[in-house]
PDB file of N, CA, C and O in Angstrom, chain B, residues numbered from 101:
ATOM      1  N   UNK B 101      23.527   6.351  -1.694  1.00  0.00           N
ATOM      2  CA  UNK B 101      22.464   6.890  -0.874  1.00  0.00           C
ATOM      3  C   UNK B 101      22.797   6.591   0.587  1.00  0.00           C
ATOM      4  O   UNK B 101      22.854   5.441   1.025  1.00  0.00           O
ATOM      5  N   UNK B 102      23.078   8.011   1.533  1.00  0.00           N
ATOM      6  CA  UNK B 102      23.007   7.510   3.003  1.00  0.00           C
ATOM      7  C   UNK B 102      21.219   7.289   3.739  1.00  0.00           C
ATOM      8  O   UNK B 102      20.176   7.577   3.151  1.00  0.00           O
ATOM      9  N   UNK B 103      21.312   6.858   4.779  1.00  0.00           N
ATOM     10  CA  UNK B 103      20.218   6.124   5.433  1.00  0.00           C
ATOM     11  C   UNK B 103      19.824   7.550   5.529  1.00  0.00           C
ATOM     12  O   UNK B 103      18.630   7.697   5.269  1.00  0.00           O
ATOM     13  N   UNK B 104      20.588   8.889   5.885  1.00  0.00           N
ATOM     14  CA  UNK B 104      19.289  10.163   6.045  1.00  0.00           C
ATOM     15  C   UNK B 104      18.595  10.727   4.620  1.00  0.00           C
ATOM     16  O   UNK B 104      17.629  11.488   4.641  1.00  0.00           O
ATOM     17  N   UNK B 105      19.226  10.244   3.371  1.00  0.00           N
ATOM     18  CA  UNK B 105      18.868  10.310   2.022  1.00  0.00           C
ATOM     19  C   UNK B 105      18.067   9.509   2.271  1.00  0.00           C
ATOM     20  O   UNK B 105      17.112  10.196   2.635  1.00  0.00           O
ATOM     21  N   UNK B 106      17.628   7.971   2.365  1.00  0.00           N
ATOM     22  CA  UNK B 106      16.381   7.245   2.241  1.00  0.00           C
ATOM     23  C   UNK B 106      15.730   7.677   3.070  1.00  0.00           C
ATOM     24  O   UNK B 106      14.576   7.573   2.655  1.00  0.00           O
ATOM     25  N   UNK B 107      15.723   8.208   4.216  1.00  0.00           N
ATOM     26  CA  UNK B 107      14.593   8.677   5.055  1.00  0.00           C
ATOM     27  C   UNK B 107      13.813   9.850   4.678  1.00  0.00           C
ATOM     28  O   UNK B 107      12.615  10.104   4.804  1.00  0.00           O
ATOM     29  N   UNK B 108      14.903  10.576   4.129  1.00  0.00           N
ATOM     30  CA  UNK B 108      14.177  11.693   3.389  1.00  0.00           C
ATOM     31  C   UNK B 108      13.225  11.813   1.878  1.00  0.00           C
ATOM     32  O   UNK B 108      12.556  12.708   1.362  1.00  0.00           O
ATOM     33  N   UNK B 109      13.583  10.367   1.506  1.00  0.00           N
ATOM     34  CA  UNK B 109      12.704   9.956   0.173  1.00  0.00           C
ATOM     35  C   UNK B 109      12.021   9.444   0.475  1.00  0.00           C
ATOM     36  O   UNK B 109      11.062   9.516  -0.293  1.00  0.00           O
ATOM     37  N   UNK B 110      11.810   8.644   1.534  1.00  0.00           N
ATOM     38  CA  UNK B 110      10.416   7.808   2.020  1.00  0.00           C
ATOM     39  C   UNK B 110       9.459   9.191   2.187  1.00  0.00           C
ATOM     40  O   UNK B 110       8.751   9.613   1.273  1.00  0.00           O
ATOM     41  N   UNK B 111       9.557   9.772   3.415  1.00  0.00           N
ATOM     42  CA  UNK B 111       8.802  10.934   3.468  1.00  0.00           C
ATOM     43  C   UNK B 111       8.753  12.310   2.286  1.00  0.00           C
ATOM     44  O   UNK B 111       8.296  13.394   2.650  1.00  0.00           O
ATOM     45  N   UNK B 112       9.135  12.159   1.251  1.00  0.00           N
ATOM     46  CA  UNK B 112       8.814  12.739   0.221  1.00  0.00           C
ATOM     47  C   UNK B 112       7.672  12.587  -0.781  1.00  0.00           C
ATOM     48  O   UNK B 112       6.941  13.385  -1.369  1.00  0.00           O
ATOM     49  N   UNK B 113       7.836  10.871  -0.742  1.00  0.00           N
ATOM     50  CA  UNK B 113       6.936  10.125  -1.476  1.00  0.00           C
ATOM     51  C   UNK B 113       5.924   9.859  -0.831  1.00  0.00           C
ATOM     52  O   UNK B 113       4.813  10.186  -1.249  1.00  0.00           O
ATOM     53  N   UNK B 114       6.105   9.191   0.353  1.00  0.00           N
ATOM     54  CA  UNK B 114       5.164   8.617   1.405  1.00  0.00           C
ATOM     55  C   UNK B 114       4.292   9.842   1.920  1.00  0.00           C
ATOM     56  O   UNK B 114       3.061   9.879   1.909  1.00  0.00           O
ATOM     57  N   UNK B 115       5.004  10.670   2.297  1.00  0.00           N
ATOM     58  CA  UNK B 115       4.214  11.392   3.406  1.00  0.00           C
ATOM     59  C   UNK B 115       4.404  10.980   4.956  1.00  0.00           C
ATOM     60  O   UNK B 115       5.449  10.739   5.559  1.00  0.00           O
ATOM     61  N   UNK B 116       2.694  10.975   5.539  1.00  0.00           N
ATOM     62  CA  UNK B 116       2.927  10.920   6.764  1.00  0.00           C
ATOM     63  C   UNK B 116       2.848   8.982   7.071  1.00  0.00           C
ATOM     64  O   UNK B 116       3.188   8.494   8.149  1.00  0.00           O
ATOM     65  N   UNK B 117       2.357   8.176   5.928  1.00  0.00           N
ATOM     66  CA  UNK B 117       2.342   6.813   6.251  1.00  0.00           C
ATOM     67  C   UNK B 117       4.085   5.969   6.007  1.00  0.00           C
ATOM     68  O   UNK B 117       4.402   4.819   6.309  1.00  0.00           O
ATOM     69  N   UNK B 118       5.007   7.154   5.311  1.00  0.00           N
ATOM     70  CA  UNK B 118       6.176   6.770   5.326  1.00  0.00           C
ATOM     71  C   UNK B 118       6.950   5.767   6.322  1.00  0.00           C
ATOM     72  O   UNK B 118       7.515   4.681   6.185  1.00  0.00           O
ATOM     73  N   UNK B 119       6.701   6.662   7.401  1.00  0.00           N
ATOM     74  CA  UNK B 119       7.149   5.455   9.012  1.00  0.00           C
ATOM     75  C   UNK B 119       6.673   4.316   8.776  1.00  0.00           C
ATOM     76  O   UNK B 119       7.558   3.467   8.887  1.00  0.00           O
ATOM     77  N   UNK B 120       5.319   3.728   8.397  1.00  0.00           N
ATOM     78  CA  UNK B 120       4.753   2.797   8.850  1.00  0.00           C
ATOM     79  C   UNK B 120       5.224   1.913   7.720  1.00  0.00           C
ATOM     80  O   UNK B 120       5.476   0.752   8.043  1.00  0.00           O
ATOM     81  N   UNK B 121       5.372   2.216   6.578  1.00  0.00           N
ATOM     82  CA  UNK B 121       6.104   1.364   5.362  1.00  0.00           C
ATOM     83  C   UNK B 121       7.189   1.052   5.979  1.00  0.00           C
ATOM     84  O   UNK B 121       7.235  -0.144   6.267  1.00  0.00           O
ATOM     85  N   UNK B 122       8.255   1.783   6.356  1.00  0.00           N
ATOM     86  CA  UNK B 122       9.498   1.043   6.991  1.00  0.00           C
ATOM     87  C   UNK B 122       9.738  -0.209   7.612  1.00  0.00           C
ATOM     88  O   UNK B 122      10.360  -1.237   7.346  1.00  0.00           O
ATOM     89  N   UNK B 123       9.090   0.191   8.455  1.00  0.00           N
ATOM     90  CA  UNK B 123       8.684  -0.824   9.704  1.00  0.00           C
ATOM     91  C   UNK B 123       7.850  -1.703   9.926  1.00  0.00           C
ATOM     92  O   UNK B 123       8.037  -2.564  10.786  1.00  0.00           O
ATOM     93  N   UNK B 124       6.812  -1.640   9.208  1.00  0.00           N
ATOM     94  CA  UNK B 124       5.656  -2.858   8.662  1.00  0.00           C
ATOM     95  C   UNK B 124       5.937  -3.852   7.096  1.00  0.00           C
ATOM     96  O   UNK B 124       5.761  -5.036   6.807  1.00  0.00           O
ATOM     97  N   UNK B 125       6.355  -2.873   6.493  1.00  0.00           N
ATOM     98  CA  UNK B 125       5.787  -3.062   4.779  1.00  0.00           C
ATOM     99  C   UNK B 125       6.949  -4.392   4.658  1.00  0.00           C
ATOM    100  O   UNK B 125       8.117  -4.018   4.550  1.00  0.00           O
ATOM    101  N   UNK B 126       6.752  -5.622   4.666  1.00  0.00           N
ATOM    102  CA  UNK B 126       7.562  -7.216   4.207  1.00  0.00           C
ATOM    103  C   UNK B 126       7.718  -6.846   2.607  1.00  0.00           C
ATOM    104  O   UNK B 126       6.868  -6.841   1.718  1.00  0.00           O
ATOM    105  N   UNK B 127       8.810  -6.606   2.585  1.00  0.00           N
ATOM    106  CA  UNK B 127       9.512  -6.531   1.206  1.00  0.00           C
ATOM    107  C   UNK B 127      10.252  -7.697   0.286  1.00  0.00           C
ATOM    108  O   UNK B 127      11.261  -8.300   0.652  1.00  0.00           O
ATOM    109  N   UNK B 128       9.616  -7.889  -0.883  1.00  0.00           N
ATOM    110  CA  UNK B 128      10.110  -9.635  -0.980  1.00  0.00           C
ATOM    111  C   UNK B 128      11.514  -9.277  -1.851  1.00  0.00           C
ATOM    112  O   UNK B 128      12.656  -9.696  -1.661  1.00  0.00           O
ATOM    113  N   UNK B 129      11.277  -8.844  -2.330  1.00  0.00           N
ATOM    114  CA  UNK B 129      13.020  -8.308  -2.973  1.00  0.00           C
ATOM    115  C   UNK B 129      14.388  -8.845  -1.630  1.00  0.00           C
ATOM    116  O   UNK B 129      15.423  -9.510  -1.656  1.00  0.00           O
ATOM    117  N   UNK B 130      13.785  -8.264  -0.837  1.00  0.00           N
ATOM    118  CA  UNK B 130      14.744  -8.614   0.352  1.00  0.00           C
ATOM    119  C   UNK B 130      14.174  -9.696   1.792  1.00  0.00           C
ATOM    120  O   UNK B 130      14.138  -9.614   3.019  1.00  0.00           O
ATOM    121  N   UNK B 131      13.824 -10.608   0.802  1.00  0.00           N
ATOM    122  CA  UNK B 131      13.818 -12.017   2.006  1.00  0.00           C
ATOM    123  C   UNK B 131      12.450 -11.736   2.559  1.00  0.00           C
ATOM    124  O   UNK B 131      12.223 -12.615   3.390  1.00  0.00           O
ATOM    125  N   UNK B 132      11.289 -10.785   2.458  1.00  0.00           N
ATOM    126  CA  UNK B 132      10.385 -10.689   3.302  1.00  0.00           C
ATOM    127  C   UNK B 132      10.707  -9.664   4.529  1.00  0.00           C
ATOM    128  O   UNK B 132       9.757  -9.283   5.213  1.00  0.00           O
ATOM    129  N   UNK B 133      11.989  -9.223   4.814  1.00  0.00           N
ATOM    130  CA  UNK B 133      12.227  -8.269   5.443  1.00  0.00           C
ATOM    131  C   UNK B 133      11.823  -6.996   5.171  1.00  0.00           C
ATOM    132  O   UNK B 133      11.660  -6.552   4.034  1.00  0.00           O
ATOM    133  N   UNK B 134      11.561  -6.051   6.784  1.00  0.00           N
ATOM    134  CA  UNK B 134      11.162  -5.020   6.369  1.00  0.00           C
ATOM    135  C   UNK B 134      12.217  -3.910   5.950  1.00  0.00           C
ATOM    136  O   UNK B 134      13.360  -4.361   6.020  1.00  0.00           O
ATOM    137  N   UNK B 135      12.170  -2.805   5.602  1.00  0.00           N
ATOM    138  CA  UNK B 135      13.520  -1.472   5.326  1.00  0.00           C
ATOM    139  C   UNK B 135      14.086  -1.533   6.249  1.00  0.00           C
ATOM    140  O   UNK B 135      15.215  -1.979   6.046  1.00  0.00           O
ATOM    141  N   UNK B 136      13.754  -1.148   7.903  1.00  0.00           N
ATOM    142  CA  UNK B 136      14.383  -0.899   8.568  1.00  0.00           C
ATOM    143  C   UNK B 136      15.154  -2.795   9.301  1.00  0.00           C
ATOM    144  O   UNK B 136      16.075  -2.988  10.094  1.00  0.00           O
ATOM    145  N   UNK B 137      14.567  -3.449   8.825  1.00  0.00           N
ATOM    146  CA  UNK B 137      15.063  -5.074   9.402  1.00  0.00           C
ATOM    147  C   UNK B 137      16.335  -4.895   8.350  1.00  0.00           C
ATOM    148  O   UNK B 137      17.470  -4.615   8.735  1.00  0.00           O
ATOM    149  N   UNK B 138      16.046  -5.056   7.258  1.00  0.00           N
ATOM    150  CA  UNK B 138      16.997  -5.079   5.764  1.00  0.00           C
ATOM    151  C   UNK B 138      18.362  -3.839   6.234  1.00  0.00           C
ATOM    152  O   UNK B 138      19.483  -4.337   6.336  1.00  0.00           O
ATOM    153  N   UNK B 139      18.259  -2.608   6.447  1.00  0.00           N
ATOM    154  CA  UNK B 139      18.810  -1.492   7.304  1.00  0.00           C
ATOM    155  C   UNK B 139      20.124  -2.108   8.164  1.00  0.00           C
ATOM    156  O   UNK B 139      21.329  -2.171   7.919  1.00  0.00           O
ATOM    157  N   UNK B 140      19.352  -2.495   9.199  1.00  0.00           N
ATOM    158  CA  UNK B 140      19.749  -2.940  10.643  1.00  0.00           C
ATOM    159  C   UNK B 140      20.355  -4.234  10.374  1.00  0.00           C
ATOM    160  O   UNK B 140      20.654  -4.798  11.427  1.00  0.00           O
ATOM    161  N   UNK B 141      20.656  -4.937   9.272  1.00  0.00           N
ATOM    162  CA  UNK B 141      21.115  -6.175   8.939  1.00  0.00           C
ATOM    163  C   UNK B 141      22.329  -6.009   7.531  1.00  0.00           C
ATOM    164  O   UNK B 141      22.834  -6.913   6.864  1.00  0.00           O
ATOM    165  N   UNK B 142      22.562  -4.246   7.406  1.00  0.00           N
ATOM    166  CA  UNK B 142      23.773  -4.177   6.496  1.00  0.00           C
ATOM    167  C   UNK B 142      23.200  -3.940   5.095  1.00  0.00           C
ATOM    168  O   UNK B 142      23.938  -3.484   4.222  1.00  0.00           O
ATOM    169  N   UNK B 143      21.781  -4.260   4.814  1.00  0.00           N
ATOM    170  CA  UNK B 143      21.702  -4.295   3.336  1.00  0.00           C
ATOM    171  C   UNK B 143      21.926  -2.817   2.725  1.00  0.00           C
ATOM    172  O   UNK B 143      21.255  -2.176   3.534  1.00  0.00           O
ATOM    173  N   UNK B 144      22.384  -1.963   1.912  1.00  0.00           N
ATOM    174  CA  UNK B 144      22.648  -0.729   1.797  1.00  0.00           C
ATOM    175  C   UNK B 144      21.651   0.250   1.432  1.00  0.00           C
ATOM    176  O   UNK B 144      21.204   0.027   0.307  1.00  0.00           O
ATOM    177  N   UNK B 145      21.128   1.309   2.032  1.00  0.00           N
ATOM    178  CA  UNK B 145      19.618   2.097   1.985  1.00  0.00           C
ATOM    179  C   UNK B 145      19.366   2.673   0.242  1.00  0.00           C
ATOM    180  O   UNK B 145      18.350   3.347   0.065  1.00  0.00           O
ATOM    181  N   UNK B 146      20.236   2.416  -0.937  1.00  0.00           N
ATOM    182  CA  UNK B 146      19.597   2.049  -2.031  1.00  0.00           C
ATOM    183  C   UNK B 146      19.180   1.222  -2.324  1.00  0.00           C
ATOM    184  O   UNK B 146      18.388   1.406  -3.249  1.00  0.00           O
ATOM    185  N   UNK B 147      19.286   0.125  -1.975  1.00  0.00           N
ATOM    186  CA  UNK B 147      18.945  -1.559  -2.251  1.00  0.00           C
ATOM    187  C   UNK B 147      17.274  -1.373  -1.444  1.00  0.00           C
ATOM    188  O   UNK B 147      16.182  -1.868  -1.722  1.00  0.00           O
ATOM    189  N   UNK B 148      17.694  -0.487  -0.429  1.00  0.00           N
ATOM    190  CA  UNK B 148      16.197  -1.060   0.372  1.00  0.00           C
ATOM    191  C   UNK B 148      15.438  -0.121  -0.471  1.00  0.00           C
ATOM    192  O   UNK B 148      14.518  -0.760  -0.982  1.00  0.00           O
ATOM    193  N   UNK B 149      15.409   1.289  -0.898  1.00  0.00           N
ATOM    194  CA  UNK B 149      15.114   2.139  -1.337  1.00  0.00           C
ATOM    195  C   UNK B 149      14.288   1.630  -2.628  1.00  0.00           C
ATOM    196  O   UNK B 149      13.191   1.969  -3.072  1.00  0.00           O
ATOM    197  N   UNK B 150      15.377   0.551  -3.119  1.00  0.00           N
ATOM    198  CA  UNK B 150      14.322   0.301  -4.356  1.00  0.00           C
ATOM    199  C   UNK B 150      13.789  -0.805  -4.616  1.00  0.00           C
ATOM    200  O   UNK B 150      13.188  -1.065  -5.658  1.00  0.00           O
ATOM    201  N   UNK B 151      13.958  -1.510  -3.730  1.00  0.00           N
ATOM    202  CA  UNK B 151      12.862  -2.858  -3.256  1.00  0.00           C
ATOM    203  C   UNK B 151      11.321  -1.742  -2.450  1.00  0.00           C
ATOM    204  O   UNK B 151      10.230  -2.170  -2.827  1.00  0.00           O
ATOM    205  N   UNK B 152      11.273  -1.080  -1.936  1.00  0.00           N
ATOM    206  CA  UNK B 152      10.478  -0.220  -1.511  1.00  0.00           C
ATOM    207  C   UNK B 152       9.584   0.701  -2.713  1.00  0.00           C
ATOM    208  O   UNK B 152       8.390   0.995  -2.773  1.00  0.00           O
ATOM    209  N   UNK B 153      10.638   0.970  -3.533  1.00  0.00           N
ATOM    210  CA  UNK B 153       9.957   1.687  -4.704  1.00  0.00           C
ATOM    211  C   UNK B 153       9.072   0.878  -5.430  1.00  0.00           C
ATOM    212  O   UNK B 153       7.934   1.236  -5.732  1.00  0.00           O
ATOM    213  N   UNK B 154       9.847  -0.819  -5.879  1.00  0.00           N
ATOM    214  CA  UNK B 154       9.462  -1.810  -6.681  1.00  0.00           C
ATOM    215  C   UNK B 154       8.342  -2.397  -5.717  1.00  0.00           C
ATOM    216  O   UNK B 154       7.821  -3.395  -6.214  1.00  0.00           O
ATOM    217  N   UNK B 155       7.818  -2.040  -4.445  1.00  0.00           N
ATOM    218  CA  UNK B 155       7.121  -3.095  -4.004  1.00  0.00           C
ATOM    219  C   UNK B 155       5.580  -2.048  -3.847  1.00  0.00           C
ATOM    220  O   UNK B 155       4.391  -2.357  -3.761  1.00  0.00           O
ATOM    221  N   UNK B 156       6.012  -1.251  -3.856  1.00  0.00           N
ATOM    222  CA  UNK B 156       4.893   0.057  -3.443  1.00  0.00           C
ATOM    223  C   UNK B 156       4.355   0.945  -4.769  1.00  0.00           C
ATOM    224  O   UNK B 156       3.631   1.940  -4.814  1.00  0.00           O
ATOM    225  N   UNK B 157       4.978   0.208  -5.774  1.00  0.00           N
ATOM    226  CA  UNK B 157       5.229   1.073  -7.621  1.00  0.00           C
ATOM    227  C   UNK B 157       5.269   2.352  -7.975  1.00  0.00           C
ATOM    228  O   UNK B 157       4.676   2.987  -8.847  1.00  0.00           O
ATOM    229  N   UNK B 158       6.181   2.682  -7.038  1.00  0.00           N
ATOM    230  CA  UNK B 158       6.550   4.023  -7.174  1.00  0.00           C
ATOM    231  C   UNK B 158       6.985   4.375  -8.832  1.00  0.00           C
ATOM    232  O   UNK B 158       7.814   3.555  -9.226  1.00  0.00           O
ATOM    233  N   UNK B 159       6.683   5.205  -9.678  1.00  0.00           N
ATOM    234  CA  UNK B 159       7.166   5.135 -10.763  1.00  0.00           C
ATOM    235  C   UNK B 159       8.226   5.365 -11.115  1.00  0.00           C
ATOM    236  O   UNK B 159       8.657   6.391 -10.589  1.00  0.00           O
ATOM    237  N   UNK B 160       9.228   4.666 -12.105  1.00  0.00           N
ATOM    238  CA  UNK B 160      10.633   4.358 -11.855  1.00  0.00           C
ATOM    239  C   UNK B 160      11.196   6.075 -12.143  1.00  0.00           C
ATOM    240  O   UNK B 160      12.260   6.178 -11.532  1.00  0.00           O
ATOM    241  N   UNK B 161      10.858   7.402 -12.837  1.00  0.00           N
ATOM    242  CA  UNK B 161      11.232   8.461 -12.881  1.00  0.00           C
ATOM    243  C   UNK B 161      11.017   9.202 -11.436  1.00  0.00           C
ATOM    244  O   UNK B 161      11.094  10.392 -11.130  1.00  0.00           O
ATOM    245  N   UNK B 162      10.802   8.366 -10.890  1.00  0.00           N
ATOM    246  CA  UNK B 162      10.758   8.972  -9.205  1.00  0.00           C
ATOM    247  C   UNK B 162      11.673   8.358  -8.469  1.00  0.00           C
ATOM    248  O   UNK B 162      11.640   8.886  -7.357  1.00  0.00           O
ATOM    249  N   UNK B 163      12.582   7.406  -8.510  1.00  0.00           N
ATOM    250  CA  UNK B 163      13.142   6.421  -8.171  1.00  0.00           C
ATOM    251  C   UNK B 163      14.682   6.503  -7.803  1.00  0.00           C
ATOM    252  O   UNK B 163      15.280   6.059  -6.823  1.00  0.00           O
ATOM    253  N   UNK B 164      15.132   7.216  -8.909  1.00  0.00           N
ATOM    254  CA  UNK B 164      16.595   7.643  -8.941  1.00  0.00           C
ATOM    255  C   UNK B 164      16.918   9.114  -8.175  1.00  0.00           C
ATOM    256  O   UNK B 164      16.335  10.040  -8.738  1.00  0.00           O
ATOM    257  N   UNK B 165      17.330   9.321  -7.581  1.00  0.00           N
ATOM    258  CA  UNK B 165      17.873  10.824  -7.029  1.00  0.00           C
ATOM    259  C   UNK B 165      17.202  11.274  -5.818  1.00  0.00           C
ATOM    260  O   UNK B 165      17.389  12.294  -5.155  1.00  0.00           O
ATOM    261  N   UNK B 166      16.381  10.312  -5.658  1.00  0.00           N
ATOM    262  CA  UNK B 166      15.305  10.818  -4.584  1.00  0.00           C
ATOM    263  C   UNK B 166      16.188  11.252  -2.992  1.00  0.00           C
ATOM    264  O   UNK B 166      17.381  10.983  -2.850  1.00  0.00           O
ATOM    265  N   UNK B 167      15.633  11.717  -2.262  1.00  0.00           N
ATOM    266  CA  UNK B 167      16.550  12.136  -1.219  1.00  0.00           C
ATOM    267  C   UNK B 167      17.387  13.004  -0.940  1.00  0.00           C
ATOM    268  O   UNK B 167      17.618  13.465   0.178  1.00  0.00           O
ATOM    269  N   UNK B 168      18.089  13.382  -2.341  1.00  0.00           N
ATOM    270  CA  UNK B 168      19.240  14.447  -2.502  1.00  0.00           C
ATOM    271  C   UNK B 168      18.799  15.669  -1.985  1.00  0.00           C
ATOM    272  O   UNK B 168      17.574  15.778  -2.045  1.00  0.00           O
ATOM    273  N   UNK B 169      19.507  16.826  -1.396  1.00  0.00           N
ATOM    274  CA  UNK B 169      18.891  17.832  -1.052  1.00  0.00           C
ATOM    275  C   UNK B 169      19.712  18.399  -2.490  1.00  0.00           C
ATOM    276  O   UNK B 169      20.718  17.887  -2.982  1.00  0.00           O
ATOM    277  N   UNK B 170      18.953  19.626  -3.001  1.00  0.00           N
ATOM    278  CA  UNK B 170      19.382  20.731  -3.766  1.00  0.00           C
ATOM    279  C   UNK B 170      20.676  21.246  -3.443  1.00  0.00           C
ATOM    280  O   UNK B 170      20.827  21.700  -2.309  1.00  0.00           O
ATOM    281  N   UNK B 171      21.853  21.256  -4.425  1.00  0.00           N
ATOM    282  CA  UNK B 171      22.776  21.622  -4.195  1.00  0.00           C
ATOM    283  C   UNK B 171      22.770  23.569  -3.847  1.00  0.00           C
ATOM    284  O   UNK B 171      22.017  24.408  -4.341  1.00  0.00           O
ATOM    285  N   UNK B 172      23.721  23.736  -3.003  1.00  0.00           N
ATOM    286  CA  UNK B 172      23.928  25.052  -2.198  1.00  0.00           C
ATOM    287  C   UNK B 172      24.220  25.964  -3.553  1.00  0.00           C
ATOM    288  O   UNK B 172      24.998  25.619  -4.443  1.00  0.00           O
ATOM    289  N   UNK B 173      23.390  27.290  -3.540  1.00  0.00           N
ATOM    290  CA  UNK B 173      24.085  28.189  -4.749  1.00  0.00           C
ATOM    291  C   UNK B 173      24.612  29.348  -4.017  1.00  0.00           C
ATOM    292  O   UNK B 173      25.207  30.241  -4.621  1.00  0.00           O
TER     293      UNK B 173
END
């Protein structure tokens, strides 16, 4: 998953409070850090992706693939 794939699954799922999960939401999976702290410190945007999923209970059939755009036909 690149960081514009997790951005694009936050706001899929999230909506418009997506931003504010990033940047607010203390994720304990990862030290109490937030996505974008965890991000900006190397951790890789699946790792944050699903400390985010696991912390917010996103249901795990929502979890995998998220972000991908539709392949070109």
């Amino acid at each position: 998953m690149r960081r514009s794939e997790f951005l694009r699954a936050v706001s899929d799922e999230f909506g418009v409070r997506g931003d504010a999960l990033v940047v607010d939401l203390a994720l304990s999976a990862l030290g109490g850090r937030t996505a974008d702290e965890a991000m900006t410190s190397g951790v890789a945007p699946k790792e944050v992706w699903l400390a985010l999923c696991e912390e917010t209970d996103v249901p795990r059939e929502r979890r995998y693939g998220a972000g991908r755009l539709e392949p070109r036909r």
